[in-house]
C-alpha positions as CSV (number, residue, x, y, z in Angstrom):
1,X,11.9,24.3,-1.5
2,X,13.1,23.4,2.0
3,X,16.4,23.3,2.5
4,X,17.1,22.7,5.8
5,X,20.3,22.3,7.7
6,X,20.9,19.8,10.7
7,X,20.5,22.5,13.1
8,X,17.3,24.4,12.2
9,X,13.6,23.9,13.7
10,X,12.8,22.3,9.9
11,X,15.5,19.5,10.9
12,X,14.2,19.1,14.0
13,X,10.8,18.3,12.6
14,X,12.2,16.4,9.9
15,X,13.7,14.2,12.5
16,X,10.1,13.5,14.2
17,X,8.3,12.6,11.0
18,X,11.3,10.6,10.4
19,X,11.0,8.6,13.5
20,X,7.1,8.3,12.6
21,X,7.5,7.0,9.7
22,X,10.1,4.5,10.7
23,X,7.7,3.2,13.3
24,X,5.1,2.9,11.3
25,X,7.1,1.2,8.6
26,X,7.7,-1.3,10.6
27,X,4.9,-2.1,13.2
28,X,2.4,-1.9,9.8
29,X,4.1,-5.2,8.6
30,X,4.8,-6.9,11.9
31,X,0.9,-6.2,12.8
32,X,-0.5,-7.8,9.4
33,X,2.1,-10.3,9.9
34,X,1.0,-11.4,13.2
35,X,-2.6,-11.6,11.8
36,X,-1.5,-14.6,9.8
37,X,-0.5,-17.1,12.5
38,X,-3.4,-15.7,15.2
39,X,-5.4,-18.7,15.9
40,X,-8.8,-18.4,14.7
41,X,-11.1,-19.1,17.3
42,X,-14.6,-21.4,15.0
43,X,-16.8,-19.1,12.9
44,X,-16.7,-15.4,13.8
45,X,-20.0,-13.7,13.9
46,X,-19.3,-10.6,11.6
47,X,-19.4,-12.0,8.1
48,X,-16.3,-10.2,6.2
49,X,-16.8,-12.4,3.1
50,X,-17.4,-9.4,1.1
51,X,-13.8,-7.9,1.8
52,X,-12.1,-9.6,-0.2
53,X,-14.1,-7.9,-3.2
54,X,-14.0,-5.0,-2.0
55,X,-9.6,-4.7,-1.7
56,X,-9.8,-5.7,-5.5
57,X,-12.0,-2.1,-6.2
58,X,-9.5,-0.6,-3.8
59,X,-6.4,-1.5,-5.6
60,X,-8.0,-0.9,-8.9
61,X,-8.9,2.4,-8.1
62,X,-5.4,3.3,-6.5
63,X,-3.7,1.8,-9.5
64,X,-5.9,4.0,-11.9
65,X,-5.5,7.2,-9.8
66,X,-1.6,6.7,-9.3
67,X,-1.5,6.6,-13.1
68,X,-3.8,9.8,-13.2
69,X,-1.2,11.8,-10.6
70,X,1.9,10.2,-12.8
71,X,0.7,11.6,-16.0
72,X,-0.6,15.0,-14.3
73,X,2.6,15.7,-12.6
74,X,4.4,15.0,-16.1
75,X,1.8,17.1,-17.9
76,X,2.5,20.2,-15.4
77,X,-1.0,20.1,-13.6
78,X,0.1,19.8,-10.5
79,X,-3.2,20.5,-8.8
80,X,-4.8,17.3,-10.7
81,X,-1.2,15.0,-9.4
82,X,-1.9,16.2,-5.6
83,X,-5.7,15.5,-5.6
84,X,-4.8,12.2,-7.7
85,X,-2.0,11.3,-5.1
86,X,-3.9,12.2,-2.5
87,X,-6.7,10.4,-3.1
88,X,-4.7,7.4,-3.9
89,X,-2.9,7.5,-0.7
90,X,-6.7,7.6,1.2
91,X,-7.7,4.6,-0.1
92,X,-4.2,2.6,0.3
93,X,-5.4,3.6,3.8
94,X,-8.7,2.3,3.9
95,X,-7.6,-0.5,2.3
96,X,-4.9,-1.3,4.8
97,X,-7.7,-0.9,7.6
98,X,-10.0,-3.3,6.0
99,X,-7.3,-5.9,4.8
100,X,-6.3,-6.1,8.5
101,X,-9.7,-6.4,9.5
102,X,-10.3,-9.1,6.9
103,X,-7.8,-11.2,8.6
104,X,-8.7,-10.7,12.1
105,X,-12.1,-11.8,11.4
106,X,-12.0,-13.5,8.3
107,X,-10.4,-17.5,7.5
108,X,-7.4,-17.9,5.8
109,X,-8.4,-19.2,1.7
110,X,-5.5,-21.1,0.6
111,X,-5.2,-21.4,-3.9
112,X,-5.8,-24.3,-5.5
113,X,-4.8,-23.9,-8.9
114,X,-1.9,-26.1,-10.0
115,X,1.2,-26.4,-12.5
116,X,2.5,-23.2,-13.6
117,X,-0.4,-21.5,-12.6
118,X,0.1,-22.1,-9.4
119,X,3.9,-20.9,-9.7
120,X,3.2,-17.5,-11.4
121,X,0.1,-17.3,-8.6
122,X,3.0,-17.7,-5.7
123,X,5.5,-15.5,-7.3
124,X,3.2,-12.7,-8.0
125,X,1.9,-13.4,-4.3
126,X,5.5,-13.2,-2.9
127,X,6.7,-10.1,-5.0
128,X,3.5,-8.6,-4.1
129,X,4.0,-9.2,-0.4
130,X,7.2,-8.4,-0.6
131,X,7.0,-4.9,-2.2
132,X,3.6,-4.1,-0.2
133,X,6.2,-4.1,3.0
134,X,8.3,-2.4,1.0
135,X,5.8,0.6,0.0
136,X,5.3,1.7,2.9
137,X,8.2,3.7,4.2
138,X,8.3,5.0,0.2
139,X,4.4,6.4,0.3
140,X,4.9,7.8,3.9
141,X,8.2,10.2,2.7
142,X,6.7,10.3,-0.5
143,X,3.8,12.0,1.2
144,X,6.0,13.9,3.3
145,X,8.2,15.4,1.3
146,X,5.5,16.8,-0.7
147,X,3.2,18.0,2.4
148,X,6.4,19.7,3.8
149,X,6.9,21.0,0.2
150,X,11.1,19.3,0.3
151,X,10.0,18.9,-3.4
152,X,13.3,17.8,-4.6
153,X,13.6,15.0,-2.0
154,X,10.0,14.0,-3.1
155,X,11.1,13.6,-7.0
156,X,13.6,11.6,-5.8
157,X,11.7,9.2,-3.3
158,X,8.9,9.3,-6.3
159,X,10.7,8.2,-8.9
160,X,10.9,4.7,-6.5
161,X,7.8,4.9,-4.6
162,X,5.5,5.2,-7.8
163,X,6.3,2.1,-10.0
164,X,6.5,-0.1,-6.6
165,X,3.4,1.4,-5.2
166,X,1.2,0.9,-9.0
167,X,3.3,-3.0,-9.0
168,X,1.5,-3.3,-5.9
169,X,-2.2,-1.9,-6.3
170,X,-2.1,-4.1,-9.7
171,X,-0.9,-7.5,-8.4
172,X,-3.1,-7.1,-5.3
173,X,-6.1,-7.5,-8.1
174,X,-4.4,-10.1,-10.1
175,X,-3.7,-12.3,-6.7
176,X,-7.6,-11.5,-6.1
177,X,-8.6,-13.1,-9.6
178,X,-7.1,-15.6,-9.3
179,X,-7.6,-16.9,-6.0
180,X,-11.8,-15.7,-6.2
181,X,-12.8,-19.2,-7.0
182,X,-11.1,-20.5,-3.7
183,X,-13.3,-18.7,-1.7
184,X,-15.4,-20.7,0.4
């Protein structure tokens, strides 16, 4: 375990990452945010229609492989919980790539369901939205933590990062099923 005091070389470096990470935590959102309200300039010649599908497998994936790390690392196998993890943070990162590249290219599909559907549609949208900002400072100390082996700091940012990160990966494919038939 590292435990580093203010004044050693490991506290320096903890400070960079640190710095890193907050950057990233926020220029992430801000740049998908800014996505939304870009002007879309008539019909784009790349055709990202499949993209859509394609974040569903991503999430599902990350959702199963979370739950594989989770019940590795309780189980003791740690080997199994970093691959798990590790593969799960991969494609968080592909999907990130392709999610912003869905809405650079891609036209905004608005839901058309109604009644209560339409409310527990928007609140899992929001909550989703809402944690997926959230997520990312977690999974980036999360991942941290672990790589700089500070394993009682990672426990500790786990025990938040996981349920939040698995809320998201499973209500980014429930927000997909229900707002397929919209596509256009």
């Amino acid at each position: 375990m590292n435990t580093a005091n203010q004044n050693s070389p490991a506290a320096g470096n903890d400070k960079k990452f640190l710095v890193v990470i907050a950057i990233l935590s926020i220029t992430i959102p801000v740049v998908v945010a800014m996505l939304f309200f870009m002007p879309k300039e008539g019909s784009n010649a790349v055709d990202v229609s499949f993209l859509p599908t394609l974040h569903a497998i991503l999430n599902s994936m990350t959702a199963c492989l979370l739950v594989v790390g989770y019940y590795n690392i309780r189980k003791g196998n740690i080997k199994v919980h970093r691959t798990a993890m590790a593969s799960a943070f991969g494609l968080s990162a592909i999907f990130l790539v392709s999610y912003v590249t869905y809405h650079f290219l891609g036209e905004r599909t608005i839901y058309g369901g109604d009644g209560y559907l339409k409310l527990f549609y928007y609140f899992i949208l929001l909550t989703h939205i809402v944690l997926a900002v959230v997520i990312v400072p977690l999974v980036l100390l999360s991942v941290y933590f672990a790589l700089s082996e500070q394993f009682t700091r990672h426990r500790r940012i786990s025990r938040w990062t996981f349920p939040i990160w698995l809320y998201v990966a499973v209500t980014g494919v429930l927000v997909y099923i229900m707002i397929s038939p919209y596509y256009t």
